[in-house]
TIMI-2910 file (N, C-alpha, C, CB; in pm, 1 decimal, decimal comma, always signed):
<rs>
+----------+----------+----------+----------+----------+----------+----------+----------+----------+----------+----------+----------+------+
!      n_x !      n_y !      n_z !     ca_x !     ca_y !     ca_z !      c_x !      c_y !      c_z !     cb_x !     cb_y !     cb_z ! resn !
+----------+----------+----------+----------+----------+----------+----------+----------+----------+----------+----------+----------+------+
! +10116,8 !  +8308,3 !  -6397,9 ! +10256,8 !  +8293,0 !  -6429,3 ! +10310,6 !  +8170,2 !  -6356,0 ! +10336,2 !  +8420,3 !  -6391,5 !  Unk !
! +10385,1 !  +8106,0 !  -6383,8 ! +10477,8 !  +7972,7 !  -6366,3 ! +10566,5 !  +7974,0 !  -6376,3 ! +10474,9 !  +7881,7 !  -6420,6 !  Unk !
! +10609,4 !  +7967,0 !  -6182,6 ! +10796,0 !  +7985,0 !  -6214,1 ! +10856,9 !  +7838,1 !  -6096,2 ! +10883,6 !  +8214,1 !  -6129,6 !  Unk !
! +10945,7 !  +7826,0 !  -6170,7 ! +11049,9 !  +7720,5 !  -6132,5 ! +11147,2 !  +7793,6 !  -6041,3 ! +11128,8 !  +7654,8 !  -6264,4 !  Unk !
! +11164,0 !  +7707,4 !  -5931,9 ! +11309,9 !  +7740,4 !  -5845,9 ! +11376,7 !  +7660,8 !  -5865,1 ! +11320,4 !  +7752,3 !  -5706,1 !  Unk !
! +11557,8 !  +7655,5 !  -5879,8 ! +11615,9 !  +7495,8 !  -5904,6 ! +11693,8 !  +7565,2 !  -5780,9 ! +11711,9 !  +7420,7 !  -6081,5 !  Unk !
! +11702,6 !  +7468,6 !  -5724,8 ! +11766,3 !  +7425,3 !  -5596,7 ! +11879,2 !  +7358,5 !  -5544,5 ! +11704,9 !  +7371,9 !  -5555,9 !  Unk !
! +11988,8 !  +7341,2 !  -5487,0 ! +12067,8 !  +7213,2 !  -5444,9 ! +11986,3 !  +7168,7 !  -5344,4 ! +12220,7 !  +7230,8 !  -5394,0 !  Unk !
! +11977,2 !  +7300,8 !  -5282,3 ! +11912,2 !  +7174,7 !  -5125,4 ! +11784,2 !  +7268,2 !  -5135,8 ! +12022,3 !  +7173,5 !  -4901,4 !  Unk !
! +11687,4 !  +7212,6 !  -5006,2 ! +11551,4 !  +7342,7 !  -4985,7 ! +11497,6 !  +7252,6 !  -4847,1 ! +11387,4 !  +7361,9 !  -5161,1 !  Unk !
! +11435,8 !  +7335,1 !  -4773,6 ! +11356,5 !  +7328,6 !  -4643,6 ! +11277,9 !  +7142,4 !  -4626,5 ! +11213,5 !  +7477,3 !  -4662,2 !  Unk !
! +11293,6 !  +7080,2 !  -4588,5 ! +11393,6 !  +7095,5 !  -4454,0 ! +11506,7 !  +7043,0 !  -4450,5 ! +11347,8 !  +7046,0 !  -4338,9 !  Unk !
! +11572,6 !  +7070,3 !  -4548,8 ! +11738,5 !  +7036,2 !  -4478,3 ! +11752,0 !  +7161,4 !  -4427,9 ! +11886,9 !  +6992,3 !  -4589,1 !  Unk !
! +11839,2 !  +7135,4 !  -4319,7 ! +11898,2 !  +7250,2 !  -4257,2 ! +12069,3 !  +7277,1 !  -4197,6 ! +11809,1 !  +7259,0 !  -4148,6 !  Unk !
! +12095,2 !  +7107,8 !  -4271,7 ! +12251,4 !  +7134,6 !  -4297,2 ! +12306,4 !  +7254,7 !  -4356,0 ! +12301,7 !  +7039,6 !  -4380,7 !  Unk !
! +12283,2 !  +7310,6 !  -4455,6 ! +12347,4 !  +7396,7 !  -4541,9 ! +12325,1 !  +7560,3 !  -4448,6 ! +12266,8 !  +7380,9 !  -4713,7 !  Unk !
! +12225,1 !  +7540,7 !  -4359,5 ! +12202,5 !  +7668,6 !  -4340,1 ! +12112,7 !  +7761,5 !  -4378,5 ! +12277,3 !  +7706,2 !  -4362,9 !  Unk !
! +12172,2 !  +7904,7 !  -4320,9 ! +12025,4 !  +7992,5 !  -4410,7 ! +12004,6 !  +7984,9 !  -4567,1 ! +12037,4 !  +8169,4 !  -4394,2 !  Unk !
! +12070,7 !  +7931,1 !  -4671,7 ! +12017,0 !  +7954,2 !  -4770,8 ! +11895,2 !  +7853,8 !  -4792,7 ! +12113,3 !  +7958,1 !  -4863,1 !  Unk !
! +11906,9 !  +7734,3 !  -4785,3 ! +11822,5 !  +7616,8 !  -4774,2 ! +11689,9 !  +7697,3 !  -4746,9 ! +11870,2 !  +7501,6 !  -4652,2 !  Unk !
! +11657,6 !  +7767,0 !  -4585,2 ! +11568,0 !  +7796,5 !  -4551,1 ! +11485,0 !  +7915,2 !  -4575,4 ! +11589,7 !  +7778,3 !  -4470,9 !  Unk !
! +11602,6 !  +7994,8 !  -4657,6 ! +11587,6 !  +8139,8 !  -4705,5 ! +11516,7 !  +8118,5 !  -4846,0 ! +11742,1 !  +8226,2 !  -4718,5 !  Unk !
! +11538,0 !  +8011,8 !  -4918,5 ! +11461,2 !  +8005,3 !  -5073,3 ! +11330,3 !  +7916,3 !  -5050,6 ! +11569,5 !  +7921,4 !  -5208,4 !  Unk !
! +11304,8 !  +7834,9 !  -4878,3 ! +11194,8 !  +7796,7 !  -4868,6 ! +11093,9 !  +7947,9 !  -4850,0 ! +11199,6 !  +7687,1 !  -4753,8 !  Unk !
! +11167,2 !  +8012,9 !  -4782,5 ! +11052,2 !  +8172,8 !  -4695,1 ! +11077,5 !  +8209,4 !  -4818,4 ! +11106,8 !  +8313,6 !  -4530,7 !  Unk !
! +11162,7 !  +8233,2 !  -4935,8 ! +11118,1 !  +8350,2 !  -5049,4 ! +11012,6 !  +8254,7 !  -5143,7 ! +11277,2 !  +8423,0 !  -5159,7 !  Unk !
! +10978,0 !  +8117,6 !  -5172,4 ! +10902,3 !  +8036,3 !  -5238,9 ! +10774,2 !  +8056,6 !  -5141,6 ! +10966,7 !  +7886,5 !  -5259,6 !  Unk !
! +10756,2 !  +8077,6 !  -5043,3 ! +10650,5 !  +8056,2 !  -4968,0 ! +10569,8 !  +8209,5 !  -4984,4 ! +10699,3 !  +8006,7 !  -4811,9 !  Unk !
! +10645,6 !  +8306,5 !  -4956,2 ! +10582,8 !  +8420,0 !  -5030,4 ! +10574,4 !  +8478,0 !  -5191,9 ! +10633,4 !  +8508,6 !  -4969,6 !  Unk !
! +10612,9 !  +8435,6 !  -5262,2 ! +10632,4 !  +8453,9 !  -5350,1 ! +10469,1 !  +8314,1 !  -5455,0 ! +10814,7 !  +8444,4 !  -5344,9 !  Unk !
! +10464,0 !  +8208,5 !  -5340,9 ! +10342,7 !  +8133,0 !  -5370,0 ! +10197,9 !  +8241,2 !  -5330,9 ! +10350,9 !  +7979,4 !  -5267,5 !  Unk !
! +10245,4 !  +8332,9 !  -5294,1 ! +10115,5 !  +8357,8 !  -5257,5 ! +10090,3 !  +8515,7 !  -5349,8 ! +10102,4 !  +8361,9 !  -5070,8 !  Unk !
! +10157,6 !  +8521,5 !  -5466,6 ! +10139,5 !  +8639,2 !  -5512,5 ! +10127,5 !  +8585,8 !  -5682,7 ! +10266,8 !  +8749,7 !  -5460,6 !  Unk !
! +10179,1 !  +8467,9 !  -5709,0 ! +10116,6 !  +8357,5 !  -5778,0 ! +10047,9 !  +8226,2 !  -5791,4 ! +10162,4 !  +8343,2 !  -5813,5 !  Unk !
! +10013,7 !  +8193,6 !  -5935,4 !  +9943,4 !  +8097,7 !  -5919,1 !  +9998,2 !  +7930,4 !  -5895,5 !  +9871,2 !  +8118,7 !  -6021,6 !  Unk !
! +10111,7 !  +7947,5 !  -5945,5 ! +10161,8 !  +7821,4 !  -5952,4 ! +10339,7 !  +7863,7 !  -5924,7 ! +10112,7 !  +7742,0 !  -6114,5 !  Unk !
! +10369,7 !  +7801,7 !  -5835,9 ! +10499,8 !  +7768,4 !  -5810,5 ! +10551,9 !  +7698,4 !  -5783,0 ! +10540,6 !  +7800,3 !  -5767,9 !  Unk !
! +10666,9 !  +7611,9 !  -5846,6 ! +10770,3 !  +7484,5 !  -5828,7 ! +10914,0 !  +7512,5 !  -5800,9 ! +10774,8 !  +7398,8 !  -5957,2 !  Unk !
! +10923,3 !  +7379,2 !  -5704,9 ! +11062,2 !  +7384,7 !  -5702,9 ! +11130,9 !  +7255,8 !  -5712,8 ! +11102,7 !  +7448,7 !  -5589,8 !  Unk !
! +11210,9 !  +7231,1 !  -5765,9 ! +11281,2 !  +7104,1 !  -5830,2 ! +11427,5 !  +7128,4 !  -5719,5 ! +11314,9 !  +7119,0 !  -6044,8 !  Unk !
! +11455,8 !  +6985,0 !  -5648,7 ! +11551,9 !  +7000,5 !  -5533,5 ! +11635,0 !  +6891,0 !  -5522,9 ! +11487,2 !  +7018,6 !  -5405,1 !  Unk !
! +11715,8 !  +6843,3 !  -5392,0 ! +11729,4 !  +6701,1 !  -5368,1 ! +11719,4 !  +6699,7 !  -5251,3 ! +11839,0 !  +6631,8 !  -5409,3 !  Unk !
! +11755,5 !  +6577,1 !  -5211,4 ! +11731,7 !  +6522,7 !  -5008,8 ! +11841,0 !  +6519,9 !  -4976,3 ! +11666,0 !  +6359,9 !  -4946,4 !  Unk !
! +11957,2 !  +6663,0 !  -5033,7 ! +12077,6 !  +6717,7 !  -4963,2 ! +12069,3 !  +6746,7 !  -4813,6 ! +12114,6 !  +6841,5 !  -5026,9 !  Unk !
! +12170,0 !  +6689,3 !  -4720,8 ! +12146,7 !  +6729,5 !  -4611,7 ! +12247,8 !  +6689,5 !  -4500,3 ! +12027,2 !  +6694,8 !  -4591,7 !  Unk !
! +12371,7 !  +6737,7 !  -4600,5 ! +12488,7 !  +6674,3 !  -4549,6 ! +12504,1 !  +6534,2 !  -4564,5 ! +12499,7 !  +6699,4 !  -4422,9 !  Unk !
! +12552,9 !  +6511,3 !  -4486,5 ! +12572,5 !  +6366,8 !  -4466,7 ! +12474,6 !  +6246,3 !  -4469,3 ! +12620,4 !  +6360,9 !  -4357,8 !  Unk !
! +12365,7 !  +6378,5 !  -4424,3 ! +12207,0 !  +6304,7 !  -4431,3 ! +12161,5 !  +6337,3 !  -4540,3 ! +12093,1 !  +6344,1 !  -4326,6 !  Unk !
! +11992,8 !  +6230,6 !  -4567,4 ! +11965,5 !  +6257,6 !  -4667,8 ! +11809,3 !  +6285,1 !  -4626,8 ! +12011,9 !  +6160,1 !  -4767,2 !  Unk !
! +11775,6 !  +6370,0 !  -4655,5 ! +11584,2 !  +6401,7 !  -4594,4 ! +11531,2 !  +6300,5 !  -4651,3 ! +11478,6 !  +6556,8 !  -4651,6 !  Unk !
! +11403,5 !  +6262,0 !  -4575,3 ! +11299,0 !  +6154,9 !  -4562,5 ! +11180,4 !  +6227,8 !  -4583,5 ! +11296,1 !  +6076,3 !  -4425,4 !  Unk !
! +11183,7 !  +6251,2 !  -4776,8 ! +11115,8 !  +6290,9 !  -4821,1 ! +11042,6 !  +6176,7 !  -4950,6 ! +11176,1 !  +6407,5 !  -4838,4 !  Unk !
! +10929,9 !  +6245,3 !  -4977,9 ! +10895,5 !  +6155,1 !  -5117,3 ! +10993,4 !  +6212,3 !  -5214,3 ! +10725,7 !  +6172,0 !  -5184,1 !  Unk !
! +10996,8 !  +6102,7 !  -5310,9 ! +11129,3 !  +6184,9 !  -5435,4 ! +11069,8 !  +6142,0 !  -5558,2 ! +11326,8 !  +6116,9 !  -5435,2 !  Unk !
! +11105,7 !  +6249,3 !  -5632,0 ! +11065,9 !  +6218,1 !  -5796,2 ! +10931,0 !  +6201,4 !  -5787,9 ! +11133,8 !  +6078,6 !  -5873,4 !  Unk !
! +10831,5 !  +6348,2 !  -5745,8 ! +10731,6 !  +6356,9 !  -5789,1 ! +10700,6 !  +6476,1 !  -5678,2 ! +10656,0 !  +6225,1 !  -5805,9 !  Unk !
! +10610,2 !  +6587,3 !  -5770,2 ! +10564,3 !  +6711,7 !  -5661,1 ! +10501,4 !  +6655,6 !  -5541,2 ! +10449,6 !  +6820,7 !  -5724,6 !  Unk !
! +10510,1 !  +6745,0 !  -5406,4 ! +10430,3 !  +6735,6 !  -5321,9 ! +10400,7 !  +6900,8 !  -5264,9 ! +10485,5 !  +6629,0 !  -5226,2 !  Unk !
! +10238,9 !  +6932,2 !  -5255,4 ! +10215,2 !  +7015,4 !  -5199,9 ! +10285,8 !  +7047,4 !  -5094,5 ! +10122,9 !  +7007,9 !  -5186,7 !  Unk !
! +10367,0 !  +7156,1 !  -5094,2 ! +10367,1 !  +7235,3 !  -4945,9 ! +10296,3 !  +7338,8 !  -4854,6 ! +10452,6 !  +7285,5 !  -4943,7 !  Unk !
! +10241,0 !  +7418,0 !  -4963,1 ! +10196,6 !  +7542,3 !  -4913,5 ! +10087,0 !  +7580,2 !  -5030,8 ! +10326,6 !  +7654,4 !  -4891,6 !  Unk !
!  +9995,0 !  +7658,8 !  -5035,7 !  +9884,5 !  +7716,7 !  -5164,5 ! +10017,3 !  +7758,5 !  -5306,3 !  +9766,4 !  +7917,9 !  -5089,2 !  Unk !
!  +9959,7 !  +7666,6 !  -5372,1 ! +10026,8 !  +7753,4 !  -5493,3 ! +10157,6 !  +7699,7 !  -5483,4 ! +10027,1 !  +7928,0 !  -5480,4 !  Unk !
! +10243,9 !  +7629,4 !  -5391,5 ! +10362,6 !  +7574,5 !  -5399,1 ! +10418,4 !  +7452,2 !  -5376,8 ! +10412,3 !  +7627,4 !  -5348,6 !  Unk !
! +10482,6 !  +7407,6 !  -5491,7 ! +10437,7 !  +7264,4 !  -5481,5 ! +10634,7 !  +7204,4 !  -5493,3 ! +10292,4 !  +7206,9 !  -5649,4 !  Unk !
! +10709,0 !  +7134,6 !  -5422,3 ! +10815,4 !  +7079,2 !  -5408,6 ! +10831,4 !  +6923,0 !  -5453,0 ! +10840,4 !  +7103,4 !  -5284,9 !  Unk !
! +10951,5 !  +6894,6 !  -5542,0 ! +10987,8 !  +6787,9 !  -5596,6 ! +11135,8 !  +6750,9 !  -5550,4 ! +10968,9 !  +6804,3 !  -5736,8 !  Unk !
! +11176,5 !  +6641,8 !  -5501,6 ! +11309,5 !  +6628,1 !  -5418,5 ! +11381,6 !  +6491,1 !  -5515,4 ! +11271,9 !  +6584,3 !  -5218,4 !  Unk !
! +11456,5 !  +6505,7 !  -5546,5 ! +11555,1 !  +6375,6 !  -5580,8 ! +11712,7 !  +6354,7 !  -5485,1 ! +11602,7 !  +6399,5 !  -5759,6 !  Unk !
! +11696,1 !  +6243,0 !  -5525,8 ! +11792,8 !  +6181,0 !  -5487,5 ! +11916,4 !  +6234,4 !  -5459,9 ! +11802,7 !  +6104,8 !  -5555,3 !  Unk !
! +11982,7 !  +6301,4 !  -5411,9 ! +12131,5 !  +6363,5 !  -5406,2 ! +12218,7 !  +6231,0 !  -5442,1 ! +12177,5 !  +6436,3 !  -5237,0 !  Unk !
! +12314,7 !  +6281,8 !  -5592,8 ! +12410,0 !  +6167,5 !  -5653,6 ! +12554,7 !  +6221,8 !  -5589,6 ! +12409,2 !  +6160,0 !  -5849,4 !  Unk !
! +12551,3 !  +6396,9 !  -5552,1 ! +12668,6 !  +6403,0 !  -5569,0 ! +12697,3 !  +6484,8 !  -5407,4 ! +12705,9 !  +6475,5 !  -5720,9 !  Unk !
! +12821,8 !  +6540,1 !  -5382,0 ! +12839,5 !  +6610,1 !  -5235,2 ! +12790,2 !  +6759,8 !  -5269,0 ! +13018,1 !  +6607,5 !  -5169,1 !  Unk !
! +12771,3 !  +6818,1 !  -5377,4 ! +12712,4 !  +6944,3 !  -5365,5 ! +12598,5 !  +6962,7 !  -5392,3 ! +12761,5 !  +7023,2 !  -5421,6 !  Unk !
! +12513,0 !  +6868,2 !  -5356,3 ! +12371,5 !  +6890,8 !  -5435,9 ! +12351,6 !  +6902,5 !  -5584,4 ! +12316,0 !  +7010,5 !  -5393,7 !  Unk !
! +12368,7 !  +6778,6 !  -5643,3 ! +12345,7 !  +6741,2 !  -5786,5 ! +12325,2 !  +6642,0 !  -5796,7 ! +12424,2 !  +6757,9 !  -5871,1 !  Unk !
! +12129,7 !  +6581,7 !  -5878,3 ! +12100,5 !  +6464,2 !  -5861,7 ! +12049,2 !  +6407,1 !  -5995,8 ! +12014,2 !  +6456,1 !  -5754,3 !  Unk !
! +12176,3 !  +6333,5 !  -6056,4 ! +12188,7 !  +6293,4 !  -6198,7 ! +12032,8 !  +6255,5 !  -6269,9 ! +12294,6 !  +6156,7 !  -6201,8 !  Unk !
! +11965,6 !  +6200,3 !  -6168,0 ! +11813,4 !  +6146,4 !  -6185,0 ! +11746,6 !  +6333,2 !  -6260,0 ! +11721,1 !  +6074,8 !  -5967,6 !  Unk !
! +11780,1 !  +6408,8 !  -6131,6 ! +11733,3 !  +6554,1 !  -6157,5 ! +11723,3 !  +6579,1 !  -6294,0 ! +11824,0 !  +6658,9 !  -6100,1 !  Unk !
! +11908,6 !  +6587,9 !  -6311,6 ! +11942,2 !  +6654,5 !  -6458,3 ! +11849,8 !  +6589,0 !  -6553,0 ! +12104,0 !  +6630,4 !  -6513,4 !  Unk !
! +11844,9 !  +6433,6 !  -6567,4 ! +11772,8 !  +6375,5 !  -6706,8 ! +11616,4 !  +6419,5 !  -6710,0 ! +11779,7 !  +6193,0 !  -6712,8 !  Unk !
! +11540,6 !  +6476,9 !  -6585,0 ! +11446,0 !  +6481,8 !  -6590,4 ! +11395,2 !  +6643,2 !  -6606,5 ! +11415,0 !  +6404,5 !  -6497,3 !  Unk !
! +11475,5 !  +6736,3 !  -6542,0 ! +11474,4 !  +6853,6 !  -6561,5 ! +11391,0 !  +6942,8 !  -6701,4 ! +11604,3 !  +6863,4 !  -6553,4 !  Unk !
! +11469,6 !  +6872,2 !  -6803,9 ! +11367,3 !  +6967,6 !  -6898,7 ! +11248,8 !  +6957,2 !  -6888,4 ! +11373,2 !  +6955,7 !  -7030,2 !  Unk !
! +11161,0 !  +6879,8 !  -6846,1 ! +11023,7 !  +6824,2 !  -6868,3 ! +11027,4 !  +6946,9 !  -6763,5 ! +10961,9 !  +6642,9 !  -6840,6 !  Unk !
! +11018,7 !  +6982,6 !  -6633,9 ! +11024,5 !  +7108,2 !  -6556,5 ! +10999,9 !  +7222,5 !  -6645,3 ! +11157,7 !  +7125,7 !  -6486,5 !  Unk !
! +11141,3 !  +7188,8 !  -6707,6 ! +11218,1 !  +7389,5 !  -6786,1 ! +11076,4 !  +7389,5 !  -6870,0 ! +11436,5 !  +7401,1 !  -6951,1 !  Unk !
! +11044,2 !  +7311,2 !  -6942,4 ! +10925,4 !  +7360,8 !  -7076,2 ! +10838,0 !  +7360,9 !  -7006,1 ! +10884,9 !  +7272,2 !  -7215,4 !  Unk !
! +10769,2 !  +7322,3 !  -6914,5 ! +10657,0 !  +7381,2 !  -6802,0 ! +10627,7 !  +7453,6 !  -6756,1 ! +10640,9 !  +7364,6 !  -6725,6 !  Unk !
! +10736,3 !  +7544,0 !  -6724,3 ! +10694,3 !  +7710,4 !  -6639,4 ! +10728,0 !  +7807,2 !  -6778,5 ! +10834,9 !  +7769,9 !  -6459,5 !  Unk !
! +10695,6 !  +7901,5 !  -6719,0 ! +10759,4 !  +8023,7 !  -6792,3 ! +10888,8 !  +8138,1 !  -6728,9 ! +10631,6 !  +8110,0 !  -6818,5 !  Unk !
! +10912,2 !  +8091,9 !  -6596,8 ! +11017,1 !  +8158,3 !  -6574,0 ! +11079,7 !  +8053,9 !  -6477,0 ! +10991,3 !  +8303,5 !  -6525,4 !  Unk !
! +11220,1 !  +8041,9 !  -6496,9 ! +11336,8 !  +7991,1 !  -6398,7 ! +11397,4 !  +8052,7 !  -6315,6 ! +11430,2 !  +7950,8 !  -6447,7 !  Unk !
! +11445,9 !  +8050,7 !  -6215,2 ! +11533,4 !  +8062,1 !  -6101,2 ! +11629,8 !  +7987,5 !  -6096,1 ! +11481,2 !  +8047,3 !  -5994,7 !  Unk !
! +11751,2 !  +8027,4 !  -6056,4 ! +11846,9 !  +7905,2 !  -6024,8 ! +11924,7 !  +7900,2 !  -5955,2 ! +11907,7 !  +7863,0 !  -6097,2 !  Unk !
! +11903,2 !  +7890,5 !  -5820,0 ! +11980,2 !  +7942,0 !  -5690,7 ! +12100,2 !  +7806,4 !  -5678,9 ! +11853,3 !  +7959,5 !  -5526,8 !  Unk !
! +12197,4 !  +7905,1 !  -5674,1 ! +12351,1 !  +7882,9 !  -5649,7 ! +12400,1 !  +7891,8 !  -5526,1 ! +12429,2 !  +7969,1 !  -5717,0 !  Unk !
! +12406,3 !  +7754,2 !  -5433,2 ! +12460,2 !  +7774,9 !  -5285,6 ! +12625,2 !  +7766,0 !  -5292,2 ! +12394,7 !  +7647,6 !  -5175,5 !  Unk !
! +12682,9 !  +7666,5 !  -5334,5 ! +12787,4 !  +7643,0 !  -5347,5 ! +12909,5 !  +7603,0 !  -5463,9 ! +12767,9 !  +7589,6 !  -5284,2 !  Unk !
! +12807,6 !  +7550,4 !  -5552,4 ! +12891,8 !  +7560,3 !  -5669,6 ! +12806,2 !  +7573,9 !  -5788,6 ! +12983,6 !  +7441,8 !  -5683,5 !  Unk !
! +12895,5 !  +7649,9 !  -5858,6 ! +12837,3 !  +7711,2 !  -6043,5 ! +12814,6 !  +7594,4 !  -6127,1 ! +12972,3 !  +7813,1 !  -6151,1 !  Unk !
! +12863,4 !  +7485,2 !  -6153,6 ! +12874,3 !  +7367,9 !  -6224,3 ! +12725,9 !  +7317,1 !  -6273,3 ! +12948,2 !  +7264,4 !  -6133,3 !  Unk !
! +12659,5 !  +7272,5 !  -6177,2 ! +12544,9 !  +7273,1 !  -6220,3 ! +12438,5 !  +7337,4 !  -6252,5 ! +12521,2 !  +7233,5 !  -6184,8 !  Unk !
! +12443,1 !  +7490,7 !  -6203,3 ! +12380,6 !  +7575,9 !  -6280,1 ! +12429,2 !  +7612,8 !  -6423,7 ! +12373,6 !  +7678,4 !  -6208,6 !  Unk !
! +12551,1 !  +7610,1 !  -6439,2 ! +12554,5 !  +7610,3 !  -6575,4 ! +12500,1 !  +7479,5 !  -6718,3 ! +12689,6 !  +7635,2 !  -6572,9 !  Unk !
! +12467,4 !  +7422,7 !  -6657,4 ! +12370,8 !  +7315,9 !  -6717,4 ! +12256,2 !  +7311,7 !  -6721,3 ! +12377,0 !  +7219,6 !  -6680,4 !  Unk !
! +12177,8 !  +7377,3 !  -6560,4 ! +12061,9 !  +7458,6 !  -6614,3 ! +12003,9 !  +7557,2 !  -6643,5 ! +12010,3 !  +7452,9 !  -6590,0 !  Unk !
! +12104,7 !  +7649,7 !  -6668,1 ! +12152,3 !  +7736,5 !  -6771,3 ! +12140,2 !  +7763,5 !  -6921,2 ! +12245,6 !  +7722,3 !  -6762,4 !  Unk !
! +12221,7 !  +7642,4 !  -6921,2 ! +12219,6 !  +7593,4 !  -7105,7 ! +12065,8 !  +7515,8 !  -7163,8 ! +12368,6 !  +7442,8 !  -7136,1 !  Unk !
! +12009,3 !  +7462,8 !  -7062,3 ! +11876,4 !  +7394,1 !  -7077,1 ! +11742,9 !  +7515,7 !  -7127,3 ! +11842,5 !  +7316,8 !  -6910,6 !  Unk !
! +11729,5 !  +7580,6 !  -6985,1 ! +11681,3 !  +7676,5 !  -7030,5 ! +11703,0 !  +7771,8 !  -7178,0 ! +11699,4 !  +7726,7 !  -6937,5 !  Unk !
! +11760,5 !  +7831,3 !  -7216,2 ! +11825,2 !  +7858,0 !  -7336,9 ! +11811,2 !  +7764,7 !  -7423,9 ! +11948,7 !  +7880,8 !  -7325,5 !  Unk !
! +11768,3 !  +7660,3 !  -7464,2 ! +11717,7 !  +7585,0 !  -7568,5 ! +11567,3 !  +7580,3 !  -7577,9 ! +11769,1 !  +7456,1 !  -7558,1 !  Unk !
! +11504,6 !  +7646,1 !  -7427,2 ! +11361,5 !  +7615,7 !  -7449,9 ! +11356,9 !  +7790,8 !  -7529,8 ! +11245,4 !  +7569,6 !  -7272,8 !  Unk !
! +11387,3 !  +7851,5 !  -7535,3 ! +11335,9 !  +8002,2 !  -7615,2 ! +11393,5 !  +7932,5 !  -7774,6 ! +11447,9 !  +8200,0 !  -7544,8 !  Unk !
! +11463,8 !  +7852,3 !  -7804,8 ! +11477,7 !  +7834,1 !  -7956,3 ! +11331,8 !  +7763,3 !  -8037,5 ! +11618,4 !  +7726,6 !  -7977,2 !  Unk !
+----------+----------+----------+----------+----------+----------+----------+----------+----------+----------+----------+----------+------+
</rs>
């Protein structure tokens, strides 16, 4: 099975707090009870921006593999993300879509998803 996490922020930022670090520990176990797991993110991190590779997976853990873009906006939304996103959505078979602070952009990948079952 193949599941997607969408993210604003994820490990290691640690601006945002426990959620950031809470969907890295539920991806990290959750890699190990499948075969393949992704997570599509940005280099949110307040004010900072993580000094990560961007726009392209990198192994983290067995089975879990992290992709970071660019943060365009202050809540974790990275326009690069959105255009590239579907290529993600038609890849797995199940989505996640963790909501730290605002609904806005989950409702876009929302609506994405929902075009891949047509």
């Amino acid at each position: 099975m193949k599941l997607l996490i969408i993210s604003p922020s994820f490990f290691p930022s640690t601006y945002y707090g426990g959620p950031s670090i809470s969907v890295y520990y539920l991806s990290s176990a959750l890699a190990l009870l499948l075969s393949d797991l992704s997570v599509v993110t940005t280099d949110a991190n307040g004010k900072e921006r993580l000094s990560v590779t961007k726009n392209k997976y990198i192994e983290v853990d067995k089975n879990l593999s992290v992709k970071y873009y660019s943060n365009s906006t202050s809540f974790g939304l990275s326009f690069k993300m959105v255009l590239n996103l579907w290529r993600d959505i038609k890849a797995n078979e199940i989505i996640y879509i963790v909501s730290l602070f605002s609904l806005q952009p989950q409702k876009l990948f929302s609506f994405l998803f929902s075009l891949k079952k047509r």
